[in-house]
PyMOL commands that place a pseudoatom at each C-alpha (Angstrom):
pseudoatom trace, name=CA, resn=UNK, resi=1, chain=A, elem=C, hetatm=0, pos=[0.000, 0.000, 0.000]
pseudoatom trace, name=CA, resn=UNK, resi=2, chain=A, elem=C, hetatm=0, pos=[1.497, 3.323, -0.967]
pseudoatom trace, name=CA, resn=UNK, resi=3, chain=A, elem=C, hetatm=0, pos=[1.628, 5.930, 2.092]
pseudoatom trace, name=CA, resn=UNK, resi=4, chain=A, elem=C, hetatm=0, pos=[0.151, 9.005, 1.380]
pseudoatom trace, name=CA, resn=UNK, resi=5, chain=A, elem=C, hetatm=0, pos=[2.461, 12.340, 2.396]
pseudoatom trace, name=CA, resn=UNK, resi=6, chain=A, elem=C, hetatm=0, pos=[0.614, 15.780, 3.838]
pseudoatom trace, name=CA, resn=UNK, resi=7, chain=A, elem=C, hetatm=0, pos=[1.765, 18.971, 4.488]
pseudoatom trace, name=CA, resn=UNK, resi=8, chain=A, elem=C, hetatm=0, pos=[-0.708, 20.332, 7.307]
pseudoatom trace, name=CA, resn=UNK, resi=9, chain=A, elem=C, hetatm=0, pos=[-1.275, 24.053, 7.279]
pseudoatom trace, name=CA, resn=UNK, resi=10, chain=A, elem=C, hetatm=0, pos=[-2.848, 25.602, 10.324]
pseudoatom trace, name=CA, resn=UNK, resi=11, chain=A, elem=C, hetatm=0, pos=[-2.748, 23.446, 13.910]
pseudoatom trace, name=CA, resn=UNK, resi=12, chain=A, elem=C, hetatm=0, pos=[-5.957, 25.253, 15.216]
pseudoatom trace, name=CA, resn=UNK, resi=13, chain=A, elem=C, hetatm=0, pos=[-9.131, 24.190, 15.874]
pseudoatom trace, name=CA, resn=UNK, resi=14, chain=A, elem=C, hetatm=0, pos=[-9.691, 22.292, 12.600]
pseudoatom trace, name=CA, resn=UNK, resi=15, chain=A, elem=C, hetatm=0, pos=[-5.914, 21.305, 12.137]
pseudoatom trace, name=CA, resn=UNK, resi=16, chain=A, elem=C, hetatm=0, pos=[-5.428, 19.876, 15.413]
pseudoatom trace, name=CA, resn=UNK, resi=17, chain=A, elem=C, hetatm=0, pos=[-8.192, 17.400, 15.091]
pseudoatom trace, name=CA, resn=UNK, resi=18, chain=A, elem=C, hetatm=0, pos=[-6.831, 16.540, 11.801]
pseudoatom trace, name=CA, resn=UNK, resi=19, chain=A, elem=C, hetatm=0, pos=[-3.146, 16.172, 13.063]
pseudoatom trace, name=CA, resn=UNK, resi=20, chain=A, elem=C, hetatm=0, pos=[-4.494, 13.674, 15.702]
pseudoatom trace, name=CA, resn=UNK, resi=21, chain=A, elem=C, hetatm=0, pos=[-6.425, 11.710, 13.166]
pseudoatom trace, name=CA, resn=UNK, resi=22, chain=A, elem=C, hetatm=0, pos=[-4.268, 11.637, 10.563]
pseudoatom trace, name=CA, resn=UNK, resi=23, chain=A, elem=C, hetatm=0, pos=[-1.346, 10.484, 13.071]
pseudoatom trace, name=CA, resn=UNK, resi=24, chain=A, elem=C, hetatm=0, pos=[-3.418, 7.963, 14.796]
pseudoatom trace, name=CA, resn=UNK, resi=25, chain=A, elem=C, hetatm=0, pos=[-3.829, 5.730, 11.115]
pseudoatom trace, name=CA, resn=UNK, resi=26, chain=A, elem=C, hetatm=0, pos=[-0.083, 5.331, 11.281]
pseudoatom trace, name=CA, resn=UNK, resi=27, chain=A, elem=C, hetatm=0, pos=[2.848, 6.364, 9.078]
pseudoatom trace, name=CA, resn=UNK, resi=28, chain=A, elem=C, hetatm=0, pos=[2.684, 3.313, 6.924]
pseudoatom trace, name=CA, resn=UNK, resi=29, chain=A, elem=C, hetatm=0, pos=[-1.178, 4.878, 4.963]
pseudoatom trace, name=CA, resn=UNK, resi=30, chain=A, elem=C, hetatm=0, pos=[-0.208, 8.583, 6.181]
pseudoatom trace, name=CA, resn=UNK, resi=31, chain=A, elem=C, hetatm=0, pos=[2.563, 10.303, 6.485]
pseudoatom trace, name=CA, resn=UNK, resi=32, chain=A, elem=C, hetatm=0, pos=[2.810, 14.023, 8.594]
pseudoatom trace, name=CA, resn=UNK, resi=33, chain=A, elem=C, hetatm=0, pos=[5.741, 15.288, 6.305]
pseudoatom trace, name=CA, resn=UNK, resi=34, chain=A, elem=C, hetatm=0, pos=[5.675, 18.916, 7.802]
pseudoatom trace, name=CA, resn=UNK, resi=35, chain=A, elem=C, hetatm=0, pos=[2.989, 21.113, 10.179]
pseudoatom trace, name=CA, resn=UNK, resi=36, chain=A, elem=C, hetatm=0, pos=[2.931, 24.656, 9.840]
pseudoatom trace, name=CA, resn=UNK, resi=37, chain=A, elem=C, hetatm=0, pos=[2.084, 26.688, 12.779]
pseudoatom trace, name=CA, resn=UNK, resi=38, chain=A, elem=C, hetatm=0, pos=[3.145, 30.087, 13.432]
pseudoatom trace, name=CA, resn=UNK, resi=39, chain=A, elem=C, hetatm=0, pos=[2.390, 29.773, 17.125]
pseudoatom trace, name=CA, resn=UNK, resi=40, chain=A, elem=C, hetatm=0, pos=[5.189, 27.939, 18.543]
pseudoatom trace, name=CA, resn=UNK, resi=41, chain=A, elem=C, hetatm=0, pos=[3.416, 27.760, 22.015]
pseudoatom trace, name=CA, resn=UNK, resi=42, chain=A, elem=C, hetatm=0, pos=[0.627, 26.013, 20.371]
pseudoatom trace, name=CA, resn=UNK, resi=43, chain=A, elem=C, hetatm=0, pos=[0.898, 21.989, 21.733]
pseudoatom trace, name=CA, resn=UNK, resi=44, chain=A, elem=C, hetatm=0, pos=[0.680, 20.263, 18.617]
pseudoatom trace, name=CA, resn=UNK, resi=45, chain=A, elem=C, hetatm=0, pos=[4.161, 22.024, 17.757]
pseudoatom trace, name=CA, resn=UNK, resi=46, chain=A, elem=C, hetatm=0, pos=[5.515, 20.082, 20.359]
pseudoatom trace, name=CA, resn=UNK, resi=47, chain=A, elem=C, hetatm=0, pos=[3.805, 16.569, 19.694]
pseudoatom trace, name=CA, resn=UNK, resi=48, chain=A, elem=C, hetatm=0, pos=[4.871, 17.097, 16.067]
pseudoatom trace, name=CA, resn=UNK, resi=49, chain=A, elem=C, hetatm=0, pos=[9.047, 17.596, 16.921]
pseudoatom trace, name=CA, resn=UNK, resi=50, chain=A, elem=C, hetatm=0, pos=[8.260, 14.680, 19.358]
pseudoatom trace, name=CA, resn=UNK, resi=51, chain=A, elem=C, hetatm=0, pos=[6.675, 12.613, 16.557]
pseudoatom trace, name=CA, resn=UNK, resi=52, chain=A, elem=C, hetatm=0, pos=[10.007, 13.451, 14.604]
pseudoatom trace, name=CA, resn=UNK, resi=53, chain=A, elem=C, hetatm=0, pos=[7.637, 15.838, 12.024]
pseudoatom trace, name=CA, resn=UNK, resi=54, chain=A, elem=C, hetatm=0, pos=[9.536, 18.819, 10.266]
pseudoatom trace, name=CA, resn=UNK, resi=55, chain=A, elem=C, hetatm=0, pos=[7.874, 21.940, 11.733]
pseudoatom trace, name=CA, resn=UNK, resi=56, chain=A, elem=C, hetatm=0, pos=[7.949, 25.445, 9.795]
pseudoatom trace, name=CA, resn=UNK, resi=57, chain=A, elem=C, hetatm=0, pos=[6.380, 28.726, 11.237]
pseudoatom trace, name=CA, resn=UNK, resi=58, chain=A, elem=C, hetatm=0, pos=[5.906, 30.088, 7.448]
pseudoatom trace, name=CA, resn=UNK, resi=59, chain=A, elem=C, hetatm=0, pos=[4.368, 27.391, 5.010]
pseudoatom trace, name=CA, resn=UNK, resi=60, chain=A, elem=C, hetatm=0, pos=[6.137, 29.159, 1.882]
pseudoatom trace, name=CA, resn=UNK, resi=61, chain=A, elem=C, hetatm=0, pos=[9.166, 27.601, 3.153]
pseudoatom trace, name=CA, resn=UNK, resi=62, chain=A, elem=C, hetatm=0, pos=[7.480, 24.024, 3.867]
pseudoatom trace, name=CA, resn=UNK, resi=63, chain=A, elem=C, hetatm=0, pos=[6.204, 24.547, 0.430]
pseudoatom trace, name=CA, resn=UNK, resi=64, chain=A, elem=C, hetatm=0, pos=[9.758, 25.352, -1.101]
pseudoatom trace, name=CA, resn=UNK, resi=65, chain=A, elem=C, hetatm=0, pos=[11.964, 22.924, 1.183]
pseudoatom trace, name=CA, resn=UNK, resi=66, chain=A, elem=C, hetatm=0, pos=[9.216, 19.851, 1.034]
pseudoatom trace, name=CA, resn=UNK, resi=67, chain=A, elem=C, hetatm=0, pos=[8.673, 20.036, -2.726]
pseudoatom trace, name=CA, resn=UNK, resi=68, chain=A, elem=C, hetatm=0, pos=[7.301, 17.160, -4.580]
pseudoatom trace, name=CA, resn=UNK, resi=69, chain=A, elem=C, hetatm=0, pos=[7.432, 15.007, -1.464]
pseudoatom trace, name=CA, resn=UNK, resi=70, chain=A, elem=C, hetatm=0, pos=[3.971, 16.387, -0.352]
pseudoatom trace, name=CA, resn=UNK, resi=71, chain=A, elem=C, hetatm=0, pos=[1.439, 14.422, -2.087]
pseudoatom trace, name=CA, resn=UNK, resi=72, chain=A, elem=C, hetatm=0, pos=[-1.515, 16.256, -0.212]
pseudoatom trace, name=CA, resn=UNK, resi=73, chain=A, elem=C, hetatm=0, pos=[-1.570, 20.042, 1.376]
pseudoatom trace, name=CA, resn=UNK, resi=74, chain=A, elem=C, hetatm=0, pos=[-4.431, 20.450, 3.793]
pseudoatom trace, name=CA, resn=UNK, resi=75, chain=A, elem=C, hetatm=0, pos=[-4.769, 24.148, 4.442]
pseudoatom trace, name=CA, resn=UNK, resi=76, chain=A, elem=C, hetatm=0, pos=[-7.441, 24.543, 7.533]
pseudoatom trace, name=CA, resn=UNK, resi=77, chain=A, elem=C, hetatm=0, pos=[-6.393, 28.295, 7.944]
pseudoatom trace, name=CA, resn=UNK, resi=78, chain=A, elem=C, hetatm=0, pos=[-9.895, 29.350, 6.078]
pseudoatom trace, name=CA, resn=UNK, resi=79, chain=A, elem=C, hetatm=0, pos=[-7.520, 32.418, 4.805]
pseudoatom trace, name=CA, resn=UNK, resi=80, chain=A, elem=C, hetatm=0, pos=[-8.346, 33.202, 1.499]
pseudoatom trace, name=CA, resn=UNK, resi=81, chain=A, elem=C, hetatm=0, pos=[-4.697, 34.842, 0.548]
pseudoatom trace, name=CA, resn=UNK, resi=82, chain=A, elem=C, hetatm=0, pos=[-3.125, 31.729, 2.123]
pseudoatom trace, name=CA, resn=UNK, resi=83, chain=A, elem=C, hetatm=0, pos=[-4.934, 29.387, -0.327]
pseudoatom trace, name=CA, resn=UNK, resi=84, chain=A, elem=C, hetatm=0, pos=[-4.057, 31.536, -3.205]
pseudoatom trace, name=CA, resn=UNK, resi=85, chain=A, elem=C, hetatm=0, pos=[-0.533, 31.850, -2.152]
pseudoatom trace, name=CA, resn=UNK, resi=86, chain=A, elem=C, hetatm=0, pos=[-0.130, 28.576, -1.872]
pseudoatom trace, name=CA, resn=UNK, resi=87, chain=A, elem=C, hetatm=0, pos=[-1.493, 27.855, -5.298]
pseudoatom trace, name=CA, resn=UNK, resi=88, chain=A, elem=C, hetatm=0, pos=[1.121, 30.226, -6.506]
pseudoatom trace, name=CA, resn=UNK, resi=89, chain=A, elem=C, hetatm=0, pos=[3.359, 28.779, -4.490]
pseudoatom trace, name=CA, resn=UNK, resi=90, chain=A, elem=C, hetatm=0, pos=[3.100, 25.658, -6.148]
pseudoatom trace, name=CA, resn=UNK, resi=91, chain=A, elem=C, hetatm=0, pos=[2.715, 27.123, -9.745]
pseudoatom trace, name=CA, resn=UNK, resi=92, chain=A, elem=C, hetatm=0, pos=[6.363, 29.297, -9.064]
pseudoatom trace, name=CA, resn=UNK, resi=93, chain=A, elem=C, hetatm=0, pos=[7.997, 25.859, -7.844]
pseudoatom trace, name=CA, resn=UNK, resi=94, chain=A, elem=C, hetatm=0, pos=[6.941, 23.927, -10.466]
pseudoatom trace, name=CA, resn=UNK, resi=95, chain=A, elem=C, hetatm=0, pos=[5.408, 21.484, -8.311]
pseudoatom trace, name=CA, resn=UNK, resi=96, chain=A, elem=C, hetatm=0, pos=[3.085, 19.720, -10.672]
pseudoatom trace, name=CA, resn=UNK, resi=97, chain=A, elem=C, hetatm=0, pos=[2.710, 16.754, -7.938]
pseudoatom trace, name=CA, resn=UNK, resi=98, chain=A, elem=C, hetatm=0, pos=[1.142, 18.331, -4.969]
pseudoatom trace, name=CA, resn=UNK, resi=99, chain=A, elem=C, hetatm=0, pos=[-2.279, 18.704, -4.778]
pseudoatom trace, name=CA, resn=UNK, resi=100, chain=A, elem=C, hetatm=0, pos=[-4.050, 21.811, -2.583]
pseudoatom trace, name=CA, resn=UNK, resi=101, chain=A, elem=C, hetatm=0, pos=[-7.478, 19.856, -0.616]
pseudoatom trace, name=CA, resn=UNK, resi=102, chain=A, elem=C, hetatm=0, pos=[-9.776, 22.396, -0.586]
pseudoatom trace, name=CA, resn=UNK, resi=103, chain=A, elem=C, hetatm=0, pos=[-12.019, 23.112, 3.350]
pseudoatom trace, name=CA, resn=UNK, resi=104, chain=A, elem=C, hetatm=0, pos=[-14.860, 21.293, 1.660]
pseudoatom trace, name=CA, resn=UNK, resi=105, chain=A, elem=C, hetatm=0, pos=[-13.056, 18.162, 0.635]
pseudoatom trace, name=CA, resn=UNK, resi=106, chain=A, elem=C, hetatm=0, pos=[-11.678, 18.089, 4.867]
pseudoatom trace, name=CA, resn=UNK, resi=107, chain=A, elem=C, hetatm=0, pos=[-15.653, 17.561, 5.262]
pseudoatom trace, name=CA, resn=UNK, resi=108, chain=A, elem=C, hetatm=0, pos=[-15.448, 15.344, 3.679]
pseudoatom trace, name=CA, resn=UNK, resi=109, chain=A, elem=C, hetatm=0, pos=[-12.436, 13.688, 5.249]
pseudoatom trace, name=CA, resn=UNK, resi=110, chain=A, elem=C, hetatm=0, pos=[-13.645, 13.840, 8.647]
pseudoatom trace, name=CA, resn=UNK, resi=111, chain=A, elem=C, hetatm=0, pos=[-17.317, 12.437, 7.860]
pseudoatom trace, name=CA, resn=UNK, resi=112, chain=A, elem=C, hetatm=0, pos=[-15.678, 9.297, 5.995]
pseudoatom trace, name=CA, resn=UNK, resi=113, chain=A, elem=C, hetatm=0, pos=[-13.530, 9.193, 9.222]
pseudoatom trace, name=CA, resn=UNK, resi=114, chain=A, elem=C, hetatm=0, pos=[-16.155, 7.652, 11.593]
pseudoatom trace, name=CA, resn=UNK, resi=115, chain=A, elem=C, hetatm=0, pos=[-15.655, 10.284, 13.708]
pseudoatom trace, name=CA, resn=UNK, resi=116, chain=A, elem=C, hetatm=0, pos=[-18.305, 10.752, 16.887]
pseudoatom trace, name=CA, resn=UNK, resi=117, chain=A, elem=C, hetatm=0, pos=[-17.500, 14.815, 17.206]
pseudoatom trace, name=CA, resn=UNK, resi=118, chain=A, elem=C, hetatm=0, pos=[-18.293, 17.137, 14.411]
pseudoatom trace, name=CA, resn=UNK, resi=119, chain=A, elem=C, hetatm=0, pos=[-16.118, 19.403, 12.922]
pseudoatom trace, name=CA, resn=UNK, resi=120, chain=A, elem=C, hetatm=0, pos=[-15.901, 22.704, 13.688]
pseudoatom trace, name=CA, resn=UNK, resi=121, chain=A, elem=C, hetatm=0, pos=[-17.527, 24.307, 10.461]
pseudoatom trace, name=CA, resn=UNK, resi=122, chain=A, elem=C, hetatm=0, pos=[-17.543, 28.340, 11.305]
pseudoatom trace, name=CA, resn=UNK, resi=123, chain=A, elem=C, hetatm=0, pos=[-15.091, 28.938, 7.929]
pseudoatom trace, name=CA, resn=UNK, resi=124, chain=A, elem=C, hetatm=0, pos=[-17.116, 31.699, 5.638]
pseudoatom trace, name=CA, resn=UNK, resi=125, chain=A, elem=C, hetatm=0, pos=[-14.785, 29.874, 2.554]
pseudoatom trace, name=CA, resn=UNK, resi=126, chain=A, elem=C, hetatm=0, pos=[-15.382, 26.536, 2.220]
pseudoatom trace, name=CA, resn=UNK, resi=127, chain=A, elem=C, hetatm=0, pos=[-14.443, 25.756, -1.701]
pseudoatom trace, name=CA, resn=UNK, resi=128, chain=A, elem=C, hetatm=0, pos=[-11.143, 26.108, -3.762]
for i in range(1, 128): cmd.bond("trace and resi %d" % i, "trace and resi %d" % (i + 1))
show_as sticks, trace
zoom trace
């Protein structure tokens, strides 16, 4: 089975509950390649050193050092310039691997995850 690699933007509400799922199906179907977080107080910073996960307080340089190696970037900022940054991101990089989930598809995600709590689902900007 080929592991699937994600950048995680965002360790807030919605991140952190997706950083806890995604680390609980184990590194051989997912694999935390980098968190981004510019709150380095923030406890999921700490779990992710711990957990031996690159973390980077600016995703344009997770984007830049990570490369091709991300299969999946989950963005759960809900920031509309950080989505289209990172689109650009990827476009100035060349990175024709790396695919930007949209809010909607983490829905998604998390409802095909089983889970018993709901998602926080306050973001104004759900789509692409």
């Amino acid at each position: 089975m080929k592991s699937v690699s994600v950048l995680l933007v965002g360790l807030g509400r919605v991140g952190s509950k997706f950083y806890d799922k995604l680390h609980t199906l184990g590194r051989e179907r997912v694999r935390i390649v980098g968190v981004c977080e510019r709150d380095p107080k923030n406890p999921h910073v700490a779990q992710a050193q711990k957990d031996g996960i690159a973390v980077y307080p600016d995703y344009r340089e997770a984007v830049r050092n990570l490369g091709s190696a991300v299969d999946i970037i989950l963005d759960t900022t809900n920031v509309s310039a950080v989505k289209q940054d990172l689109r650009a991101l990827l476009q100035e990089t060349a990175n024709h691997h790396t695919v930007l989930l949209p809010l909607v598809a983490s829905y998604l995600m998390w409802y095909l995850s089983d889970q018993k709590e709901e998602m926080v689902q306050d973001h104004a900007d759900t789509g692409y």
